[in-house]
C-alpha positions as CSV (number, residue, x, y, z in Angstrom):
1,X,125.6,97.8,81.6
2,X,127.0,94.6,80.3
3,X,130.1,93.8,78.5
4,X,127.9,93.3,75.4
5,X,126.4,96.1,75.4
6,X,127.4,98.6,72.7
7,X,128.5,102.3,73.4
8,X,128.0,105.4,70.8
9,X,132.1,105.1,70.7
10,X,131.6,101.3,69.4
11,X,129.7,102.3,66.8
12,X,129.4,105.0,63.5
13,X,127.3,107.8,63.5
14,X,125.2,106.6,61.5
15,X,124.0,103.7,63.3
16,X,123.9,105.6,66.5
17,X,121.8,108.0,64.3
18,X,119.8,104.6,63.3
19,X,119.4,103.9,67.1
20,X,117.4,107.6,67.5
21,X,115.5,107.5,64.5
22,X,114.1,104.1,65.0
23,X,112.4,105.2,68.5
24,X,110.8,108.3,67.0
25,X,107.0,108.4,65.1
26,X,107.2,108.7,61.5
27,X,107.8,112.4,59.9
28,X,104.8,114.3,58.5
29,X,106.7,117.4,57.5
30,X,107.3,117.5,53.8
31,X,111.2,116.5,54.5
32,X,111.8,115.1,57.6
33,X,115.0,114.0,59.0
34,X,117.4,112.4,56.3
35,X,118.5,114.8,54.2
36,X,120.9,117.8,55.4
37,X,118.1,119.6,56.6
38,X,114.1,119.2,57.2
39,X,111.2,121.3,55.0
40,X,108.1,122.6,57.3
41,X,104.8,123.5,56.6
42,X,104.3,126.9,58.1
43,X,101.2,127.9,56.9
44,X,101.2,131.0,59.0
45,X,104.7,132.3,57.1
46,X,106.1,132.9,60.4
47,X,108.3,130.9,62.7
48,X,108.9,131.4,66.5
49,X,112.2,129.9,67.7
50,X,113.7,129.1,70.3
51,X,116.9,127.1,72.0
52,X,117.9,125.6,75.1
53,X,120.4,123.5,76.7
54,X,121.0,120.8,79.4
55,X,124.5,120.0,80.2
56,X,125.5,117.3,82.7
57,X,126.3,118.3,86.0
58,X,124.7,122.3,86.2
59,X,121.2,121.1,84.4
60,X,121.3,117.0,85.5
61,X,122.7,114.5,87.5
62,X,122.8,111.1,85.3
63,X,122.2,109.3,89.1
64,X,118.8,111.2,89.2
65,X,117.6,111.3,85.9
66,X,116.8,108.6,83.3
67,X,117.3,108.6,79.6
68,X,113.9,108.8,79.1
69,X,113.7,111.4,81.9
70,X,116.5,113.6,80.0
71,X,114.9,113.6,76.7
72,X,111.2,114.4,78.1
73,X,113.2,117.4,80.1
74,X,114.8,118.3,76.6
75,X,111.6,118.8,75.0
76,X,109.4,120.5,78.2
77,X,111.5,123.2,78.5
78,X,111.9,124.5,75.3
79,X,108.0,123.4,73.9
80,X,106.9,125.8,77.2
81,X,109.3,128.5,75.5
82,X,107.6,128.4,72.0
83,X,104.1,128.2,73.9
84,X,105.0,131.1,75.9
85,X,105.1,133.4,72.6
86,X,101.4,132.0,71.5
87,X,102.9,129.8,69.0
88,X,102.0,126.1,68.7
89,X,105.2,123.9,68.3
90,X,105.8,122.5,65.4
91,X,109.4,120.7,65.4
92,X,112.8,120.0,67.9
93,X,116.0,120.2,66.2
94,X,117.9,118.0,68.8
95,X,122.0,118.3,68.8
96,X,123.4,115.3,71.2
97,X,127.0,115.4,72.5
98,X,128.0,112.7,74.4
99,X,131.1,110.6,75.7
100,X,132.1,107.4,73.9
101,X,131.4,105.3,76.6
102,X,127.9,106.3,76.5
103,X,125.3,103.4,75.7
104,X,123.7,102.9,72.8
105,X,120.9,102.2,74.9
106,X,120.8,105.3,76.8
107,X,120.5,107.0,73.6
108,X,117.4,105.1,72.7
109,X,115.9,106.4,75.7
110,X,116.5,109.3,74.9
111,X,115.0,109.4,71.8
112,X,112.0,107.8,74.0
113,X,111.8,110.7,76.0
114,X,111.7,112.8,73.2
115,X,109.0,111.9,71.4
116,X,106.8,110.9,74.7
117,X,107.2,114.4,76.0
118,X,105.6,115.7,72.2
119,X,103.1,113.3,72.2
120,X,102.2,114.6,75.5
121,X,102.8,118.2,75.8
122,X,102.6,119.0,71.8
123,X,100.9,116.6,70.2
124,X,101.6,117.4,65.9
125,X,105.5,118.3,66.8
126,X,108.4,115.8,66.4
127,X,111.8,115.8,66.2
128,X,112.9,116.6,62.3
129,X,116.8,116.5,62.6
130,X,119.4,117.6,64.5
131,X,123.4,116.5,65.2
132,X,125.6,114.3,66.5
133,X,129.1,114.9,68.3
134,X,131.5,113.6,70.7
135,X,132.1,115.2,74.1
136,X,133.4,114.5,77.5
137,X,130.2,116.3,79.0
138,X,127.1,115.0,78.2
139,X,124.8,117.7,76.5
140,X,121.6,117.8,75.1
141,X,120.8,121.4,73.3
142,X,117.0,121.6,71.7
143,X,116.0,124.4,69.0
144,X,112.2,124.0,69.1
145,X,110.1,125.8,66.2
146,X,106.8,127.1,66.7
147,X,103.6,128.6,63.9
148,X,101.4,131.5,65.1
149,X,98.6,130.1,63.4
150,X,97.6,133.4,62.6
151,X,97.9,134.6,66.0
152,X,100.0,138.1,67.2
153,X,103.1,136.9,69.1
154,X,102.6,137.3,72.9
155,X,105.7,139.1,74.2
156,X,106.6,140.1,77.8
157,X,106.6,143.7,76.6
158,X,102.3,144.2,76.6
159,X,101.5,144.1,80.1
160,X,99.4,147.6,80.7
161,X,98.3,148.8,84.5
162,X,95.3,147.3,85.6
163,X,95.5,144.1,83.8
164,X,95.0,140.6,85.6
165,X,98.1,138.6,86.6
166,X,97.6,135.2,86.0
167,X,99.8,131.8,86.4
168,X,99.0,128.9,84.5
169,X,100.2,125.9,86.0
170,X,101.8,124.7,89.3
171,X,104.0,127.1,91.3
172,X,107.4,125.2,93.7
173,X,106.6,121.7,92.8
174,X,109.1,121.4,90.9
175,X,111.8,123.1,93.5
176,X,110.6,120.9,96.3
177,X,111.3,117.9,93.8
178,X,114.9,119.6,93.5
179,X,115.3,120.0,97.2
180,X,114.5,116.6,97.8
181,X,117.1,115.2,95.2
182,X,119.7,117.3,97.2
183,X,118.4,116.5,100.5
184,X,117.1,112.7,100.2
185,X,119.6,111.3,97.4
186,X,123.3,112.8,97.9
187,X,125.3,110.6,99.9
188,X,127.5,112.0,103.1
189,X,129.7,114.0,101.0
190,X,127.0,115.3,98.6
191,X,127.5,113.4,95.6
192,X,124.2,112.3,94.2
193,X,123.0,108.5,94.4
194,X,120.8,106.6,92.1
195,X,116.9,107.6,92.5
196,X,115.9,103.7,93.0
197,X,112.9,102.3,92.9
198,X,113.3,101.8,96.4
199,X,113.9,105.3,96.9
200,X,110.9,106.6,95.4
201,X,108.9,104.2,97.1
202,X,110.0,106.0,100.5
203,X,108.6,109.2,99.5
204,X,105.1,110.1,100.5
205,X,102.7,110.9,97.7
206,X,103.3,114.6,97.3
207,X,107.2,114.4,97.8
208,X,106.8,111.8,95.0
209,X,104.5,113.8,92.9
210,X,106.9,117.3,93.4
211,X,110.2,114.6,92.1
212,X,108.5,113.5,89.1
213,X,107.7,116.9,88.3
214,X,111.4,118.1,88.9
215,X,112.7,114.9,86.8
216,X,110.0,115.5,83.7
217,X,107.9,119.1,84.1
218,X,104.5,119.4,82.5
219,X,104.1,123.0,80.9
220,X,100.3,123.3,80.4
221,X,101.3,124.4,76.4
222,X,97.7,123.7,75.6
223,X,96.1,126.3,78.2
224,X,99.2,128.6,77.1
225,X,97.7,128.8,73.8
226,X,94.2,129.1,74.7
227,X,95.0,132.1,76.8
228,X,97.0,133.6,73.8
229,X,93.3,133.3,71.8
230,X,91.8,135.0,75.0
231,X,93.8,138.2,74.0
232,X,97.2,137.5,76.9
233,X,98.8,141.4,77.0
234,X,102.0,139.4,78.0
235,X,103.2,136.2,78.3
236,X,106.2,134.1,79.5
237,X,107.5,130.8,80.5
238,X,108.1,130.6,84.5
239,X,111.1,128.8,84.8
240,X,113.1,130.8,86.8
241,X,111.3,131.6,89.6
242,X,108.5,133.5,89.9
243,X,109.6,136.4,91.3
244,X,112.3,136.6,88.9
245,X,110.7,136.0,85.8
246,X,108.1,138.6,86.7
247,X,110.6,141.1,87.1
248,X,111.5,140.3,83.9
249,X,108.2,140.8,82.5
250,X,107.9,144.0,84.7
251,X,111.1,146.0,83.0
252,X,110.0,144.8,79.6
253,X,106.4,146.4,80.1
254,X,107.6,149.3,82.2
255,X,105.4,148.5,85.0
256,X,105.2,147.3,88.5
257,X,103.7,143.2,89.4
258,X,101.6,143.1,92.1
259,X,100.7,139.9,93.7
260,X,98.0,139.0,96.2
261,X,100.2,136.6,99.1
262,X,97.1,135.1,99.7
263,X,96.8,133.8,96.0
264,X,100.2,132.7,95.8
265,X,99.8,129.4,98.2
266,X,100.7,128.4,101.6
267,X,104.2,128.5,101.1
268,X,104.8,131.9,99.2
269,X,108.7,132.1,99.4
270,X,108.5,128.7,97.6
271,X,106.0,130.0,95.0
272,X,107.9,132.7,94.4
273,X,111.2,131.4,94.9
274,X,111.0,128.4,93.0
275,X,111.8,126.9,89.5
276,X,111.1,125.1,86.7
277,X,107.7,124.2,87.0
278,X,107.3,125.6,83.9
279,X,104.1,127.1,83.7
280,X,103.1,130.5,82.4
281,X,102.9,133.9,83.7
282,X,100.3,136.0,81.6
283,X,98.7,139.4,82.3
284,X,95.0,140.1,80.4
285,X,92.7,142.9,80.2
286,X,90.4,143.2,83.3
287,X,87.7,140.9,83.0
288,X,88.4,138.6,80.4
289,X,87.9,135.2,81.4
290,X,91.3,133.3,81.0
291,X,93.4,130.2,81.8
292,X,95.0,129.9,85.2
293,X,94.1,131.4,88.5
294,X,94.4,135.2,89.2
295,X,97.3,136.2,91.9
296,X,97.8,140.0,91.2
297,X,97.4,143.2,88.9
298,X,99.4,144.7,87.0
299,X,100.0,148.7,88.4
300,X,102.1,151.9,87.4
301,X,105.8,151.6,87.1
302,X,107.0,152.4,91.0
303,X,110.1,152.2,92.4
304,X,110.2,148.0,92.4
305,X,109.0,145.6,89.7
306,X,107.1,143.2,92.0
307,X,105.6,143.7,95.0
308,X,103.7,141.0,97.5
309,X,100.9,142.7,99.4
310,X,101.8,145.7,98.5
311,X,105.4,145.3,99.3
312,X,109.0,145.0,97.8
313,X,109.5,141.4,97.3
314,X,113.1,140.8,99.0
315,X,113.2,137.2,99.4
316,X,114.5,135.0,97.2
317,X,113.5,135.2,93.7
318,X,114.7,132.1,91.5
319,X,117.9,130.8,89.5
320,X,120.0,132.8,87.8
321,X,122.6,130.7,85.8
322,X,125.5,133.7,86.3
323,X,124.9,133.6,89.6
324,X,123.8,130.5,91.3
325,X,125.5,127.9,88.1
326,X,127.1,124.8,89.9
327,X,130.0,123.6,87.8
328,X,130.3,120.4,89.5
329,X,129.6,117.5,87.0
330,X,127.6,114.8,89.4
């Protein structure tokens, strides 16, 4: 940063509003962003929503992820949450709070991020409004809004015994990706360093491929929705860990997961274990042909929600925030 370059604490809100609008595409809702709120076209008459949050230091390190990085992250994880219901998204309402000192520039990145990871993920949704604050912790919180398009939501409370257990999408990329940031860029006291471009370049091709999908994940939302329209019992967005998650869909659908080990990968504690790939975990009637690969069957309510070839899964089973949340800020 140079001494000429402006910070969000330089300038009003409205031009650091200016500086966001300016990298986004054009509105097609019937009010877009500009007036105190936005007006959507939801022919369907029903809206799925959904919020998340990334907060410097527990969800991102500023010395491993770009701007552009942040905001494609912002808008992954909470378009694979509106997906995971059957909905198509639709809009981000995207609240920033930031430091003064923050640049101007970062937040143009940002904003880059944003409307690349729509383009790519959901093309049709856009960022429509959202706020502006000041904050000594950077954090980026996203309320995405999804239409049904006529469809049923898909809840994680439909799974029925003998259905097929399906993932759609990777499964402990994205956690080797993590392990790698904490293994290959902290320093000696475990501070985090700048991923350079000589740093990357280190990497062999799947430790890079497993970084960039830790740094921006790539929910399949397309194949989400397509396996909604093949008639998904259940449905959620793995970003947990797939163990955990399925628990999750287990005690909402009173029944017991059962996955195939030899489905799962070569590494299945990683598969299991892992996080924020983002994909989907879906269970469908017997038979129908769906989206994703098949690693188990959904059986009877036992005495566990998931088992692995037929046993308790006791491994590791993902993130959970109230348990494994690192306060440090990075």
């Amino acid at each position: 940063m140079t001494d000429a370059e402006p910070t969000v604490g330089d300038l009003s809100e409205g031009q650091v509003l200016r500086g966001i609008l300016d990298r986004l595409p054009a509105s097609t809702a019937p009010v877009g962003p500009g007036d105190d709120a936005a007006v959507l076209a939801v022919p369907d008459g029903r809206v799925v929503a959904t919020t998340d949050t990334l907060v410097h230091g527990p969800d991102f390190r500023l010395a491993w992820s770009s701007a552009v990085d942040l905001g494609y992250k912002a808008a992954a994880v909470n378009l694979a949450d509106v997906a995971a219901m059957g909905a198509r998204p639709i809009a981000l309402l995207v609240a920033l709070a930031m430091p003064d000192e923050t640049p101007i520039a970062f937040v143009r990145g940002l904003a880059d991020g944003l409307a690349q990871g729509c383009a790519e993920l959901a093309p049709g949704c856009a960022v429509e409004g959202g706020d502006l604050t000041v904050s000594d912790t950077l954090t980026i919180a996203v309320t995405a809004l999804g239409s049904l398009e006529g469809r049923a939501p898909v809840r994680r409370s439909g799974a029925r015994p003998g259905d097929a257990v399906h993932v759609i999408g990777e499964l402990g990329v994205a956690a080797r990706g993590l392990d790698l940031l904490f293994t290959r860029f902290t320093d000696a006291a475990g501070s985090p360093v700048a991923v350079t471009p000589e740093g990357r370049s280190a990497l062999d091709p799947a430790d890079s491929y497993a970084l960039d999908r830790q740094l921006r994940p790539r929910p399949p939302i397309a194949d989400a929705l397509r396996a909604a329209d093949a008639g998904a019992t259940a449905m959620m967005d793995v970003s947990d860990g797939l163990a955990l998650d399925a628990t999750r869909l287990a005690d909402a659908s009173m029944v017991t997961i059962a996955f195939d080990a030899g489905a799962l990968g070569e590494d299945v504690a990683l598969a299991l274990g892992g996080g924020e790939d983002h994909g989907f975990l879906a269970t469908f009637p017997e038979g129908v042909v769906a989206p994703g690969r098949r690693v188990g069957t959904v059986h009877p309510r036992g005495e566990v929600a998931v088992t692995v070839d037929g046993r308790p899964w006791t491994g590791h089973a993902g993130w959970d925030p109230y348990r494994d949340w690192d306060a440090g800020r990075g």
